[in-house]
Each structure stands twice: as C-alpha cells, then as structure tokens.
C-alpha positions, -999 to +999 in steps of 0.1 A: +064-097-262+061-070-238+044-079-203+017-061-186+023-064-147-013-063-129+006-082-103-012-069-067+025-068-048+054-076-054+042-053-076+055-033-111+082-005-106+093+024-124+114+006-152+142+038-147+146+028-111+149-009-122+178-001-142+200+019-118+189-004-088+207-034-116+236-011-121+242-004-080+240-041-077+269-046-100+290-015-090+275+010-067+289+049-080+319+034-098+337+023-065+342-011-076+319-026-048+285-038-051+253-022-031+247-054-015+285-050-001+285-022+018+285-013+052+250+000+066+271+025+086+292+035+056+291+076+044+274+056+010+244+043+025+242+069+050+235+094+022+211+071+008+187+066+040+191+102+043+182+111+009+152+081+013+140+104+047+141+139+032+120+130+001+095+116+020+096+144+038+093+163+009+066+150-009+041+141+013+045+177+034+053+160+067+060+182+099+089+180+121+070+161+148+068+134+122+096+109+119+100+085+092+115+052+099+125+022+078+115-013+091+111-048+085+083-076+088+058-060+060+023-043+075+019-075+092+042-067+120+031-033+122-003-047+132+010-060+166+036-038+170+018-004+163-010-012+191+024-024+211+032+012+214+007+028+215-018+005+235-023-002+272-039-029+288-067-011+301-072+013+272-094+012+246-084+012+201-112+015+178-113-001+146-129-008+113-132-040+101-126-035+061-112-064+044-089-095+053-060-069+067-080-053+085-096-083+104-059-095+107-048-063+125-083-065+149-070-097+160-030-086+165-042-057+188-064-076+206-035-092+230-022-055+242-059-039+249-096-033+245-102-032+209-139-021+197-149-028+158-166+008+152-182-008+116-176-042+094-187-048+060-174-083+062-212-097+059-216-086+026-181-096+018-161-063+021-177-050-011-183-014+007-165+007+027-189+017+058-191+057+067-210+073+091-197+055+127-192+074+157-157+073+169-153+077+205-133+105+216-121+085+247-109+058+226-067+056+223-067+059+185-089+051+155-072+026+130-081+024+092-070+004+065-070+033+033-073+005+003-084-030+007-063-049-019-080-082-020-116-065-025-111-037-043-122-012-022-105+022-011-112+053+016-115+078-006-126+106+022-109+100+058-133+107+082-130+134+107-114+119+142-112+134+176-083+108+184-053+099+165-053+078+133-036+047+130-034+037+092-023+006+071-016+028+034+002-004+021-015-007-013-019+032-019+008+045-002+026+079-023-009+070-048-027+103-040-023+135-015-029+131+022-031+157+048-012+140+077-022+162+103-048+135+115-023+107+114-008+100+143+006+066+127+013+056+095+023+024+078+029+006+046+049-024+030+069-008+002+059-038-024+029-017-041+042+021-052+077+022-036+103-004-039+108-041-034+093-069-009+114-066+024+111-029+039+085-016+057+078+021+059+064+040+090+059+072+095+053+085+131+042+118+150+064+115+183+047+126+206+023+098+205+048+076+219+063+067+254+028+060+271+027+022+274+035+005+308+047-023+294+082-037+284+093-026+254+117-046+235+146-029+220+136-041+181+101-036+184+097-002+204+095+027+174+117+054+195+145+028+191+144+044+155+136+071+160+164+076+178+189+059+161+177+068+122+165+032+114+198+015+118+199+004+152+205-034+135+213-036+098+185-026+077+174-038+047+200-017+023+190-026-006+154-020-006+157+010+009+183+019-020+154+012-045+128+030-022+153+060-025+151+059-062+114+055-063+111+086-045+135+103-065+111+095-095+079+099-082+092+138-076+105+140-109+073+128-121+054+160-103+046+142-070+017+130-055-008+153-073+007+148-107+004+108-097-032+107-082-037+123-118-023+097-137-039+071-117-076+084-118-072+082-157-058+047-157-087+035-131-113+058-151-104+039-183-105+002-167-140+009-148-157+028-179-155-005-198-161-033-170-194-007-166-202-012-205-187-043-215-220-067-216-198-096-202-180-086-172-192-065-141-174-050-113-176-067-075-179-036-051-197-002-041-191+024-074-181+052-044-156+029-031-142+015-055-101+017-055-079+036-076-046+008-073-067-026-074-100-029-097-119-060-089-139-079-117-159-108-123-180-122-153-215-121-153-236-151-144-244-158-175-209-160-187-192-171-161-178-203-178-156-183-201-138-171-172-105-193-175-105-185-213-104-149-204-074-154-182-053-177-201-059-150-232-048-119-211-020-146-203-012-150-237-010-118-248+016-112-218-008-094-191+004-113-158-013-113-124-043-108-133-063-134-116-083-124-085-076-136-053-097-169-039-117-147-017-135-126-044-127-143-078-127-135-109-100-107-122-078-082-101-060-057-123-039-034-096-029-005-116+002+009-092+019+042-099+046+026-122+018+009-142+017+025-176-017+036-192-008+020-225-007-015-205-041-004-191-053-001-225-043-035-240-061-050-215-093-028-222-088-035-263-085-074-253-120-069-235-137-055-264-123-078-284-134-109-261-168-096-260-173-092-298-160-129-305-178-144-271-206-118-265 
C-alpha cells in the first residue's frame, strides 16, 4: 500500500534524495567508505557543505553580507541564542506572539533583554495572524514566526520594518520566495522542506553581529561560524549531506517560484473541499491560512465521527494526520516533497466519508 506522509516534521522528503542519501550511507562515491565515516575536515565533505552553501545561496538570491551557517539544537536553540547575539541587557526586541513557538521564543529572549509583545492572538487561540502593529524604530530587531505549524496559520505578507527582522521560517522554509533584504536573521530546523531531524539552518547578515557586551561562548556566538564555515566542532554530516541533495532538487525542480506553485495548488485543493465538504470545517482566519500545514476539525454536529475519520485515513495508508492536542481534529502538512496525488486521496476519502456518513 502506498503511504501518504502528512507527518508535520520529521516530515516527507523528496523520494530521489531518499535514495542517494541510502546509497552514501552504504558507500559514499564508490570509495568504499560510508558517509557516516568520514572525516568532517575531509576534501569529500568539504565539497558537500560547500555545495550545501552555494545553493542556498543560489536559490533564495542572498547577498554577500549574508552568511549561511549550519547548526544544531533545532529552532529551539536559536530562540535563546539568536537574542544572545544580538540582544543587550538594556536594549529593547519586539515581538509577536503567534502560536506555541512563538510564545516559547518570547520567553527565551526574555533573560538577555527587554522584550515587548507588539500583538498576540493567543486569546482566540492563534487562529489569526494579527497585522496592523506599530513596530518601534528604536527597538533592536522585530522577530516573526512566518508559519505557525501547530495552528495552521502562516504570514503571508511580511510587514514593512524600520529595524531588522528576526525570523523562525522552520515549517516554510525554501516553500515560497522571500526578499531577504529585511532579514537581518533567519532560521529554520531542516525537518519540514529540507532534510532530516538534527541540523539547523541560519542564515545571517554580518553586520548585525558583534554588538553585545556580554560573554560570548565559543559554540553559541554565530561569528564562530561564520568564521570558520560551520565546522568549528563536528557538524552534523549527514544531515547536511541530505540538506545538500534537497537543494540540489528543489533547483532542479525550478526553485522556489516553481515550488510556491506547486504548493498553492496542493493547499488550493485541500481547502476548496474542507470549505464544501458539509462535515468538516477549517480552524483559522481564510487570509491566514498556511500553505505547509492545513488545520481541520469536524463540525459540531459530527464531531463523534472523528476517530472513525482518522483510523480510515489510517487504513488507507495516510499517516500523521491527527492534529496536535492544542487545536484538534486533523493536520494535513503538505511540505514541498508532498505529492499532489497523495493530496488527492485524501480529498477522494473526504467525499467519500461524507456521502456514507453525511
């Protein structure tokens, strides 16, 4: 039976990348060694990180001030280390307070500065993205979080800053175009469009850096880096190996506008019939909803058949599908390597649940 991976992260890759990840594993370029064997200083990896930093480079257009750097320690980290860096005591970050993430980074950053929450939808649940906040232009930076993967809800316009962005892109990272210009920071975990659970993407501008007063230890300060190109300790090889092929695919498949393409028509498909199927109806704002993780429930009045629904999609060999504990009901993330045929079956087994139960 062929499986249908909604999973939200670790999430699906590009089954091409899959298969010459396996191979490396087992014999890396016919030298007889395994991937996982080599030395992180050796001419084979070093081609690979440098590969890995000039197709970033490459498709999302970034300038020479900005560096890209390959981490560990998931977004997570980056919420205490990005304010770290870039935060002093008596400075102040503004934030918005957007979903579970979001709240978590509030909290990291709070214990290296002032830290003012610009907007929160977290009364109503994070169902809506707020717009319309004044940013301060004294503040030290603004930081977002582009697509809240637990609720569904995605910035779809980034608003215009007169201080430096700081951004968690985890779940729609490489999902869409982005003009980085605005960005001073960047960061994602690469387990949603890029490569396997254990490296952590960042992408800097430089000159944003060397302001804090503060120690700065070796491991945690970005120019360490920066200057050493990510492999100051040993760095996760091998997802970076499989971030390097994802990359190599994503350009073959047309890059990012070819992808935000694909993954409007898979999201367009999966919202059109949640909006007409007569027994399920989505959770958030219509503007705001994502493009990489579409939140569902079942209506009130059907809201029994809800673990029938799930162990069906389960039967029929869609897997992750159930929403997290927070919001309920059904998550069906829809990455970059998800296929719109997958999409499909689980809009035919929708139809078909609502004829027999409906």
């Amino acid at each position: 039976m062929k499986k249908h991976n909604f999973s939200a992260g670790p999430a699906i890759l590009p089954a091409p990348v899959l298969k010459e990840a396996a191979k490396a594993v087992a014999n890396y370029q016919g030298i007889d060694l395994s991937l996982l064997e080599l030395s992180h200083r050796g001419p084979e990896f070093t081609a690979v990180i440098e590969e890995a930093n000039a197709l970033m480079t490459e498709i999302l257009s970034l300038p020479p001030e900005y560096k890209v750097l390959w981490l560990t320690g998931g977004a997570s980290t980056q919420f205490f280390m990005a304010p770290m860096n870039l935060l002093n005591e008596d400075e102040t970050a503004v934030y918005t307070d957007t979903g579970t993430w979001a709240n978590k980074a509030i909290k990291e950053a709070k214990g290296f500065g002032k830290v003012e929450i610009l907007a929160s939808s977290k009364d109503q649940n994070y169902n809506f993205i707020p717009k319309g906040y004044k940013i301060p232009k004294e503040a030290k930076y603004l930081h977002l979080t582009s697509n809240n993967t637990i609720f569904g809800t995605q910035l779809h316009k980034f608003p215009k800053s007169p201080v430096p962005i700081v951004c968690d892109m985890s779940s729609d990272f490489l999902s869409r175009p982005v003009d980085v210009s605005p960005f001073g920071l960047i960061y994602a975990g690469a387990q949603k469009n890029l490569g396997p659970a254990g490296t952590t993407v960042v992408i800097v501008r430089e000159d944003i850096l060397g302001t804090v007063k503060r120690f700065m230890p070796a491991m945690l300060d970005y120019r360490t880096f920066i200057k050493e190109n990510s492999l100051y300790n040993t760095p996760p090889v091998f997802p970076i190996y499989v971030s390097m092929l994802t990359l190599r695919w994503l350009k073959k498949q047309g890059g990012l506008k070819a992808i935000q393409r694909k993954n409007k028509t898979k999201a367009a498909l999966l919202y059109t019939e949640i909006d007409a199927n007569p027994l399920f109806k989505g959770t958030v704002a219509k503007e705001d909803r994502s493009l990489m993780n579409i939140c569902y429930v079942m209506e009130e009045k059907y809201a029994a058949l809800e673990k029938e629904f799930l162990a069906e999609t389960e039967a029929n060999g869609m897997v992750g599908l159930q929403g997290h504990r927070s919001v309920g009901g059904f998550r069906a993330s829809t990455y970059n390597a998800m296929q719109k045929s997958s999409v499909q079956a689980l809009v035919d087994l929708m139809q078909d649940f609502a004829r027999r139960k409906g």
